[in-house]
N, C-alpha and C positions, 0 to 999 in steps of 0.2 A: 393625612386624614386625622379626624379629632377624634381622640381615646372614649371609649363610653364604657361605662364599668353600671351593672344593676343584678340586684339577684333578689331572692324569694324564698321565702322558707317552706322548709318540709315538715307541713303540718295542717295534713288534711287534702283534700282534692279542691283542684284552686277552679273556680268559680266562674261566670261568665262576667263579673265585673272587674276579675283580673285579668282574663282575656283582652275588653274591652277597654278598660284603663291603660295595662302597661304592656301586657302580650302580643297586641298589634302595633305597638308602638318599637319591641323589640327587632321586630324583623320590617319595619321602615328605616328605622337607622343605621342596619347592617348592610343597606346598600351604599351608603356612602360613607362610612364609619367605620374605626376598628373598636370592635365590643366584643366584651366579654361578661359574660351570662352565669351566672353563679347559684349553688343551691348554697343557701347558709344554713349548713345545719348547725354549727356552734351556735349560731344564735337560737335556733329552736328550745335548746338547752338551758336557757333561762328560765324555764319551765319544766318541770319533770316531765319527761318522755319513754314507753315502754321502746325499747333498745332495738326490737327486733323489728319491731312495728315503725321505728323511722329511718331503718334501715329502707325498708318495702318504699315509705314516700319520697325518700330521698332518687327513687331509679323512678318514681313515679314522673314528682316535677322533669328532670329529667325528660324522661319522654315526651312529657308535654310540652315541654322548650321545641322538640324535634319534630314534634305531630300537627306545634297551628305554623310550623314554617322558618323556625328558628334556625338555618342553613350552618351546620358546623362548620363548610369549607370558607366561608364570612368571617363566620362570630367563634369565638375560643367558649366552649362548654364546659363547666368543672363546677365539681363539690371544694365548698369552701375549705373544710376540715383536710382535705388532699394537699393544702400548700401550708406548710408551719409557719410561713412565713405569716401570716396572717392573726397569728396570736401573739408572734415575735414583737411584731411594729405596733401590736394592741398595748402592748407591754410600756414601748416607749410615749406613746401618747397619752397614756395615763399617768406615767410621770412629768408630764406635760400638762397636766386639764389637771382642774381645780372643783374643789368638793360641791363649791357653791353653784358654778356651772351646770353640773351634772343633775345637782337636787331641783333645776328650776325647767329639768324637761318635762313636757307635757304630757307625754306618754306614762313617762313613769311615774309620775301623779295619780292618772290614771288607773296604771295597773296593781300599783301598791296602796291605792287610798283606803283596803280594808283589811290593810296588815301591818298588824303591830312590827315587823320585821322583815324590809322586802329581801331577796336572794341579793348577792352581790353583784350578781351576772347580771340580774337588770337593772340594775345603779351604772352599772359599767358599758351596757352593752353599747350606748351613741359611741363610747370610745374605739369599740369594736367595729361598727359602723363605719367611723373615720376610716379607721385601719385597710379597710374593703376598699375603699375609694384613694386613698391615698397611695397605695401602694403600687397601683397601675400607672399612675401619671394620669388620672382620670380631666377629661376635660368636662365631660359631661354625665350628669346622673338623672337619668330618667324618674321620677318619682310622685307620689300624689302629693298633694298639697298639704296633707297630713305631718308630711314628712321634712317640709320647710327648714324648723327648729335643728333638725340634725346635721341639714346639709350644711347651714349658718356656722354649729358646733364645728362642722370637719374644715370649713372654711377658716373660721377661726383658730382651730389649731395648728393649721396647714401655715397661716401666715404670721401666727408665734413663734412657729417654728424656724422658720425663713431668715425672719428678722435677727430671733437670737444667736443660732448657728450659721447662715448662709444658705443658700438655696438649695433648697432640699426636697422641695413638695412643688409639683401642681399643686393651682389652688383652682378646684373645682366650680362650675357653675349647675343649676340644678335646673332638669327641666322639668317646670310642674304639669301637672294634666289640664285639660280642657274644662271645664265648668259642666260640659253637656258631655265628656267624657266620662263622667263621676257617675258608677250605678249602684242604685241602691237598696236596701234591702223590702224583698215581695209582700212582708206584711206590716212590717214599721219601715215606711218611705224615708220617713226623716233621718232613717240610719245607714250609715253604708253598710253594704253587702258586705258582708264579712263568713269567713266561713270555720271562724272560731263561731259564730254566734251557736246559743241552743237550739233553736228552732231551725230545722231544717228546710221547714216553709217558707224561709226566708231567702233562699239562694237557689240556683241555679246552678249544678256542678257542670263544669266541662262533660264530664261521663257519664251524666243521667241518662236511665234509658227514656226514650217516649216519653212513655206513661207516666213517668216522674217529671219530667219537664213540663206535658201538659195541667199536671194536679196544680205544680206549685203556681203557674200564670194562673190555671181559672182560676182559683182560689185567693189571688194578689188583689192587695188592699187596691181599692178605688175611691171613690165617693157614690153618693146618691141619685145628684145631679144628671148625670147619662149623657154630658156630654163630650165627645172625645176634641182638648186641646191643652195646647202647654201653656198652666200656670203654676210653676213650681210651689209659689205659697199658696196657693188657692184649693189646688188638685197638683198636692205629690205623687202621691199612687199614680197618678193616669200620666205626668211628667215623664214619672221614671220608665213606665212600661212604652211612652212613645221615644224616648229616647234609646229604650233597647230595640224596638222596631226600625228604625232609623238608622241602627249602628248594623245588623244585621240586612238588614235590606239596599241600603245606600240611599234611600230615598230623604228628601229633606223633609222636618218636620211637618213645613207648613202644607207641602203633598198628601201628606197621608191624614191630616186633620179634615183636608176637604176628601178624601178617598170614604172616610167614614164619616162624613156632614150626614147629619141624622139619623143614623145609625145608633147601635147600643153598643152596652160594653162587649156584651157576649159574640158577636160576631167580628171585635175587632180584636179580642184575647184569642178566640177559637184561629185567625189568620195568622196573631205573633206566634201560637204553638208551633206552627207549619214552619214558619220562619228561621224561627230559634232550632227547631228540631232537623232542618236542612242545612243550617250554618253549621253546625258542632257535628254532622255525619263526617264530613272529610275527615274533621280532626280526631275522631273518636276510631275513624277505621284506622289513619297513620298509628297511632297512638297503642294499636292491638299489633300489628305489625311489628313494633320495634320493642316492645315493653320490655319480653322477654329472650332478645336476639342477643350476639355477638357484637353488632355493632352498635347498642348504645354502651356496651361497657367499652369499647374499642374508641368511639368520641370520647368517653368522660378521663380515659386515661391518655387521649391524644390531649386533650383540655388541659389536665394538669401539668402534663410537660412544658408547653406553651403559657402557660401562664406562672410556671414556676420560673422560666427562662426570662420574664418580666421583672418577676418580684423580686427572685435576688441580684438583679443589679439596682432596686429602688434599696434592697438591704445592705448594698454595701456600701451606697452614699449616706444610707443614716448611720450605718456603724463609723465611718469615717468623717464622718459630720460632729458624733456626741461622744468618740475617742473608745469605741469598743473595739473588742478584741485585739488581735497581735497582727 
């Protein structure tokens, strides 16, 4: 079977466009794949974090890998920080990657464009990144489209390395998302769902209750127009909110456009409430069940053993690869 390596950071309650982007996507692949499922809190830490407080979302994601169906007896579960190896092999690919490389990611354009001095850790982190993937024998990396630029980076490094040492790395391929996969944010369409954003109106948590699910739909940008179809440049708002009905219902687009032919917006937002708020019961009741059990810290340290039993046999072809230790 082909190796799939993908994780998610522990920062914040992860959204219905992570669900719908890469969370459904996680436990498709686990039926005929060997994956493994990672919370990367190193990486969160490129950013200041209160300690206790990402302690809590690191058992959060976590459970929600376990609650929309992430099967541990599948898929290998672990916190990235659990395996050192994963800082070790960051180490040697930095002595591998080059300054100019690193400065021309787009991300970190992005996050440093209004600081005179960004942290090291996010100058560094795509090399960390690699290190994630490379260090499984990854065949494949689930990822948004966003995220192109870094899998090129770890491709990249993976077959410098190759070349100059001898065969040392899979060289990963990425699978990007869907186009009609991509959800975006409830009151700026044009932006994806993100749940760094400020505005909470903007997203959809996994663990809203109701009442919070139904505000943020009614209250989701639309147009004037009133009438319900998909023109992503024309009508984002109504785009994005038919492609979250869509993904939640299993119906195809162009059904649910003639389901509400002449219809207004308000009785077809008042129907995705029902929708959305019957999709995310299952995972919302799994999700109370395990949060605070034996058995997810019982996965996440089955997870680390199995996945440390990976990593250091990838660590002792690169130390015997680049002449470390004795």
């Amino acid at each position: 079977m082909k190796r799939v390596f993908s994780g998610v950071q522990p920062t914040g309650n992860l959204h219905i466009g992570n669900y719908l982007g890469a969370l459904v996507q996680f436990v498709e692949l686990q039926e005929d794949n060997h994956c493994l499922y990672c919370i990367v809190d190193l990486h969160s830490i490129t950013v200041e974090q209160d300690p206790a407080i990402l302690k809590e979302h690191i058992l959060d994601i976590a459970s929600l890998y376990l609650a929309v169906g992430v099967d541990p007896k599948k898929s290998i579960v672990f916190v990235q920080s659990t395996v050192a190896a994963h800082s070790e092999l960051a180490w040697v690919l930095m002595c591998n990657s080059y300054t100019g490389e690193l400065s021309r990611m787009t991300q970190f354009k992005q996050k440093s464009k209004d600081s005179e001095s960004a942290p090291t850790g996010l100058f560094c982190y795509p090399v960390l990144m690699a290190a994630d993937i490379l260090l499984y024998d990854t065949d494949i990396v689930p990822v948004g489209n966003d995220q192109k630029q870094h899998i090129e980076l770890t491709r990249d490094l993976a077959i410098r390395i190759n070349n100059k040492y001898g065969e040392t790395f899979v060289v990963p391929d990425g699978r990007f998302l869907k186009e009609s996969a991509r959800i975006m944010s409830l009151d700026d369409p044009t932006s994806k769902m993100s749940k760094s954003a400020e505005s909470e109106a903007s997203r959809i948590s996994l663990l809203d209750e109701p009442a919070r699910i139904k505000k943020a739909i009614m209250r989701s940008t639309t147009d004037s127009e009133g009438s319900i179809r998909f023109d992503v440049e024309n009508k984002p708002g109504v785009s994005n909110l038919l492609n979250i009905y869509s993904s939640f219902s299993g119906k195809g687009i162009e059904e649910i456009e003639a389901q509400y032919e002449g219809l207004g917006y308000g009785a077809f937002k008042k129907d995705l409430v029902d929708i959305v708020v019957e999709g995310l019961s299952p995972i919302q009741e799994r999700y109370r069940d395990i949060r605070y059990s034996n058995e997810l810290l019982d996965v996440l340290r089955e997870g680390t053993e199995k996945a440390e039993a990976i990593a250091s046999q990838t660590m002792k072809r690169v130390s015997e690869r680049f002449g470390l230790g004795i």
